[in-house]
C-alpha positions as CSV (number, residue, x, y, z in Angstrom):
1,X,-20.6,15.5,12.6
2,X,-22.3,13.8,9.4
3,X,-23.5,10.3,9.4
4,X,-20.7,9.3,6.8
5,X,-17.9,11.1,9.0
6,X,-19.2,8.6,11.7
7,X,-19.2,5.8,9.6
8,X,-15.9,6.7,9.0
9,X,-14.6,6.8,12.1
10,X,-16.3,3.9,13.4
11,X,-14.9,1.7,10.3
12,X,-11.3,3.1,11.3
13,X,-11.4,1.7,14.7
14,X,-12.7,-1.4,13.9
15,X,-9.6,-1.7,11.2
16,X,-7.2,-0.8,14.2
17,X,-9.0,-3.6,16.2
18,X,-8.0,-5.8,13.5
19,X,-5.2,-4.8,12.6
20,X,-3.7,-4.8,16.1
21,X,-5.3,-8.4,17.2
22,X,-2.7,-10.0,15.0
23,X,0.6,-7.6,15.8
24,X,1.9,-10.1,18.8
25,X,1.5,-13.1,16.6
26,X,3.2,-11.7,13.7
27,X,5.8,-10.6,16.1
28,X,6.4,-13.6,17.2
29,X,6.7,-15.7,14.2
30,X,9.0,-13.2,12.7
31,X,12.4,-14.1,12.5
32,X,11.7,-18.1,13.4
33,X,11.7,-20.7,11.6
34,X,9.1,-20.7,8.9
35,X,7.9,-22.2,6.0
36,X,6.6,-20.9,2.9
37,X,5.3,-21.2,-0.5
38,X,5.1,-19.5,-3.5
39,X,2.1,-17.9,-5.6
40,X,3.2,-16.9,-9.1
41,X,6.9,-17.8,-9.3
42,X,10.1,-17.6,-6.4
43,X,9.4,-13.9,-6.5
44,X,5.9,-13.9,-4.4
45,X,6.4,-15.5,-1.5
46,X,3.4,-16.8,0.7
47,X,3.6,-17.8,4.4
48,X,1.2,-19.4,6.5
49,X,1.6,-16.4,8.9
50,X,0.0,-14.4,5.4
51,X,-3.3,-16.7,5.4
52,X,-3.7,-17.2,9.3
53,X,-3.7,-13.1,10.3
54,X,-6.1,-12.7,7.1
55,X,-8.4,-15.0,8.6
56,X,-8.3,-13.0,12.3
57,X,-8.6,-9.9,10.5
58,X,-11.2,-11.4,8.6
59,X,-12.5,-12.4,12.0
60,X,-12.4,-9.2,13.5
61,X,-13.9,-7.4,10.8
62,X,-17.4,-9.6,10.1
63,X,-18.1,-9.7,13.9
64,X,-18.1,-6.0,13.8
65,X,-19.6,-5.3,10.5
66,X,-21.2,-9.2,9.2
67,X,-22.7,-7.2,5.9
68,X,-19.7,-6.8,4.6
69,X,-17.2,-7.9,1.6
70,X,-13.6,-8.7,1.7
71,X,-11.4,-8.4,-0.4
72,X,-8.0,-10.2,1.0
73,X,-5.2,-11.0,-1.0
74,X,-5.0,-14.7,0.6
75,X,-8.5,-15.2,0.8
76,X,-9.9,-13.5,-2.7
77,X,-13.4,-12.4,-2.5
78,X,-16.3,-13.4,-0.5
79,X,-19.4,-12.0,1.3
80,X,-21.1,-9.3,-0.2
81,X,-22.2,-5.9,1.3
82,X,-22.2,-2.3,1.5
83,X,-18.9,-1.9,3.1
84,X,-15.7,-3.5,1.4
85,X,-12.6,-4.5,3.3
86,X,-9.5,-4.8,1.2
87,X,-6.6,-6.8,3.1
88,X,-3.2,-7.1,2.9
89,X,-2.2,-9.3,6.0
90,X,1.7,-9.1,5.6
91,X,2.7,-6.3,3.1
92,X,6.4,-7.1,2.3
93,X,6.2,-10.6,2.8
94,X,9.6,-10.9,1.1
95,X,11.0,-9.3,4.0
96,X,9.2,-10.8,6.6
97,X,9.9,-14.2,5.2
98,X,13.8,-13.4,5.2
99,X,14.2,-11.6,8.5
100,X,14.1,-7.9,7.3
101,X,12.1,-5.1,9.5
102,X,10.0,-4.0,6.5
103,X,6.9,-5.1,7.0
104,X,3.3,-4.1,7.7
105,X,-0.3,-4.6,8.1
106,X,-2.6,-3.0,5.7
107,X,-6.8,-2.5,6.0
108,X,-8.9,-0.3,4.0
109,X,-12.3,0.2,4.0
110,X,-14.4,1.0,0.9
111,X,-18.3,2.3,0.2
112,X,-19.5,3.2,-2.9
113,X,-16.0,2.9,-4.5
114,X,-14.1,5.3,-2.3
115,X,-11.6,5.1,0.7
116,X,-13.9,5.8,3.6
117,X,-11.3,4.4,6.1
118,X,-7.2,3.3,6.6
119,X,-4.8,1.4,8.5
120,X,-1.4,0.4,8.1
121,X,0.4,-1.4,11.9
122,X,4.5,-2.0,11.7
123,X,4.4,-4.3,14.2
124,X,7.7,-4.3,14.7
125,X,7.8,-0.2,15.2
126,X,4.7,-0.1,17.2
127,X,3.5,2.9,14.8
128,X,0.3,2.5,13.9
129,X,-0.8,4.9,11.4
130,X,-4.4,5.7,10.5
131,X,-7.5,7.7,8.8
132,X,-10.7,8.7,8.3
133,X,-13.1,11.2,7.1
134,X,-11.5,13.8,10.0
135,X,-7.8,13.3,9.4
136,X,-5.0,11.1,9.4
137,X,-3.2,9.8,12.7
138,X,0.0,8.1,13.8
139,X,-0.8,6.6,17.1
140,X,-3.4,8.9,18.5
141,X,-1.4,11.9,17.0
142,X,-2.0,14.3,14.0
143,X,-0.3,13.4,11.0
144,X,0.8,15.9,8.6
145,X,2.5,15.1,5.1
146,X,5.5,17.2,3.7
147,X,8.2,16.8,1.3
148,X,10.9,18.5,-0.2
149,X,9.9,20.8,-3.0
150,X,12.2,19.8,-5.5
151,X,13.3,16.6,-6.8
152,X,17.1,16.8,-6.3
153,X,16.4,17.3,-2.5
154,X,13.8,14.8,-2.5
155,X,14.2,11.0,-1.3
156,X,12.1,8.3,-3.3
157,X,11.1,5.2,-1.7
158,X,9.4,2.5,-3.5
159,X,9.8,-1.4,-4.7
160,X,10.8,-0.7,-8.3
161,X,12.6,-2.1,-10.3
162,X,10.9,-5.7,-9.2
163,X,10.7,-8.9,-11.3
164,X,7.4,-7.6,-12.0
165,X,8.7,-4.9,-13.7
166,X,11.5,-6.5,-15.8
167,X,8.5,-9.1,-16.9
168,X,6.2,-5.9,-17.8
169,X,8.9,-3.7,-19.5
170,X,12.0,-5.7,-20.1
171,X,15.5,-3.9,-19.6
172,X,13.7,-0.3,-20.3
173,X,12.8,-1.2,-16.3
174,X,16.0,-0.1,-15.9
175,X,16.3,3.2,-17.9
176,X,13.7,3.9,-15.6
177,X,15.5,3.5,-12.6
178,X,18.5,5.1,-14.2
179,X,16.3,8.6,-14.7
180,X,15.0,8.7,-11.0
181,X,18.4,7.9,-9.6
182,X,19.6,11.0,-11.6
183,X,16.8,13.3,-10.6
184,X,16.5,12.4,-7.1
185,X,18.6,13.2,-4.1
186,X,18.3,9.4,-2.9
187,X,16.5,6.1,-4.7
188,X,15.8,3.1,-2.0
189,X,13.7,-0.2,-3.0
190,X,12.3,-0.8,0.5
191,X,9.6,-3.9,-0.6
192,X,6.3,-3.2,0.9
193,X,4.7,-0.1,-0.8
194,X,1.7,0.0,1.8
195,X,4.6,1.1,4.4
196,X,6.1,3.5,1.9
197,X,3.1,5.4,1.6
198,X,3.1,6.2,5.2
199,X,6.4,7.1,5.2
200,X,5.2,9.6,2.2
201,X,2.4,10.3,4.9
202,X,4.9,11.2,8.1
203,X,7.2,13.4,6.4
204,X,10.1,10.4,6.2
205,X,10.3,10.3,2.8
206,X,9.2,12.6,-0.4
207,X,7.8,10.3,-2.6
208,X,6.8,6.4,-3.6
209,X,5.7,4.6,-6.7
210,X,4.7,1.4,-8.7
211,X,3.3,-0.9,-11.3
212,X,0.6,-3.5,-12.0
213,X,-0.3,-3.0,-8.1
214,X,-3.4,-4.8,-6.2
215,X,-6.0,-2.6,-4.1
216,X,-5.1,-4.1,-1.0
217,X,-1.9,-2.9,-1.4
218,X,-2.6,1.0,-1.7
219,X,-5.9,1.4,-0.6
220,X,-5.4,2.4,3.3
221,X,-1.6,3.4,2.9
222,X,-2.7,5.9,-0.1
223,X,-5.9,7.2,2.2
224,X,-3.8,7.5,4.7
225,X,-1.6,9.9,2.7
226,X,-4.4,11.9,1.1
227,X,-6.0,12.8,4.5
228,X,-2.3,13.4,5.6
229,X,-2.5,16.1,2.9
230,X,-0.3,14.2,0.2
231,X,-1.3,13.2,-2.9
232,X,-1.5,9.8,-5.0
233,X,-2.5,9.9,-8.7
234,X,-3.8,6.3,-10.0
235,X,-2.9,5.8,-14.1
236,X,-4.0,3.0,-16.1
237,X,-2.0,3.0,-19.7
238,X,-0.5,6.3,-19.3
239,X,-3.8,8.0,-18.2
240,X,-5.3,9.4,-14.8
241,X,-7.8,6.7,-13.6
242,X,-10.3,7.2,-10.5
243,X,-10.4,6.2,-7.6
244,X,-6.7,5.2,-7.3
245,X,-7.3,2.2,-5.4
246,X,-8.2,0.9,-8.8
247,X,-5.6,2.0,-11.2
248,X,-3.2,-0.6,-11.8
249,X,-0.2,1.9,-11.1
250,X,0.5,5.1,-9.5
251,X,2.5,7.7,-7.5
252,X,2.5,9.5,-4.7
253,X,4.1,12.8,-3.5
254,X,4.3,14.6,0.0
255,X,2.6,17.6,0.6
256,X,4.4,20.9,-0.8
257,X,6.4,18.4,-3.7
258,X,6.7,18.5,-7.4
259,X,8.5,16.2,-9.1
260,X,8.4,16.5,-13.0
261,X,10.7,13.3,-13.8
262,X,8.7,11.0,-11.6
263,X,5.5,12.2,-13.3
264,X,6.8,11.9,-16.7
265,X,8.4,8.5,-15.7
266,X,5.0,6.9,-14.1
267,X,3.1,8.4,-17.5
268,X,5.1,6.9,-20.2
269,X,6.2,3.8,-18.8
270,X,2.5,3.0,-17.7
271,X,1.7,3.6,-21.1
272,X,3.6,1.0,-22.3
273,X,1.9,-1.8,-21.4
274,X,-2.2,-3.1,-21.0
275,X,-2.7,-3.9,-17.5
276,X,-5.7,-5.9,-18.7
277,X,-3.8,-7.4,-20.7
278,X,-0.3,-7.6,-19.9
279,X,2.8,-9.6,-21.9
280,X,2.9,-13.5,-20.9
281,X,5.2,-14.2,-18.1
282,X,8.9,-15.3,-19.3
């Protein structure tokens, strides 16, 4: 085995550490009483659950690996180093705020600005999914991606439309929808798109999408898929952008899937907008 497969694998067990050192407190503060805030408007929800299982993740992480940067989406940036961690301590915060089952924990590790290393925990499944440079896992199992080949038999799973996409693309969010729901055997908005690229990953669902996304929230889920033997395809104004962690929108598709409408959907509505700079907010 090379030095960077075990690097690899050695970064992936460290994000499983992390990952599962918060899973009993998350459970537990799931569907009590909470309080929360809000970031940009009602629409992005913030616990204190979200900022105190960065922090042990955080925790975890440095006292494994101390040279390292994170990249949390509570926290920000900080540190500096050759390996990047990219957070997402509740994905679907929405949900988990509200009492819904659709939720997950999300660490990626980056060097030299590629995916080296995923995970994604539902706590409140128990499946922990995972990859590195040898394959992807779902507990200490084999995972293999596969999808329907065509898009009328397929199921699409993502968070779109959003009120981030009616602010990026007005009511033409919804002609959108209107063309996937047509071309697709089944259309479900599920709210955390970390967990529906493991679904894409397991074989549960065909394919997954979104817009003006953050790297913490497709970085392990979309490694996780790739190594699965899916695919995920990063644009940026219409065009393919490497590595996809970066692009501000994407798609992903199951292995053995092709799905013209979703393609030409992702490619012309991402052109219609500047991720850099995007329309003021209404």
């Amino acid at each position: 085995m090379t030095d960077a497969a075990l690097e690899s694998r050695a970064l992936r067990r460290t994000a499983v550490r992390a990952a599962l050192s918060v899973a009993d407190q998350l459970r537990e503060a799931f569907r009590a009483p909470m309080q929360h805030d809000f970031k940009r408007d009602a629409h992005d929800i913030v616990t204190v659950h979200d900022k105190a299982a960065e922090r042990s993740i955080t925790a975890v992480l440095l006292d494994e690996h101390p040279d390292s940067m994170i990249v949390g989406e509570e926290g920000g940036v900080s540190g500096s180093g050759r390996v990047q961690w990219h957070i997402d301590p509740i994905d679907g915060t929405s949900n988990f705020a509200r009492g819904l089952a659709y939720w997950c924990v999300s660490i990626a590790a980056v060097i030299d600005d590629a995916v080296v290393a995923g995970v994604v925990l539902d706590p409140m499944t128990g499946n922990l999914f995972s990859a590195d440079a040898d394959g992807a896992l779902l507990g200490d199992a084999p995972l293999s991606s596969r999808a329907a080949a065509r898009e009328i038999d397929a199921t699409l799973i993502s968070s779109f439309p959003n009120p981030k996409d009616t602010w990026l693309f007005g009511e033409s969010a919804y002609q959108a929808q209107s063309r996937l729901v047509d071309a697709f055997q089944a259309v479900r908005n599920l709210g955390s798109g970390a967990l529906n690229l493991v679904h894409v990953a397991a074989g549960w669902a065909d394919a997954t999408m979104g817009f003006y996304t953050n790297s913490w929230d497709i970085s392990a889920g979309g490694f996780i898929l790739q190594q699965a033997g899916g695919s995920i395809r990063g644009l940026a104004g219409g065009e393919n952008r490497e590595p996809f962690h970066t692009s501000p929108d994407y798609y992903a598709i199951g292995a053995g899937g092709d799905y013209p409408t979703l393609s030409d959907v992702m490619r012309t509505w991402s052109s219609r907008y500047d991720a850099t700079n995007p329309p003021p907010r209404p």
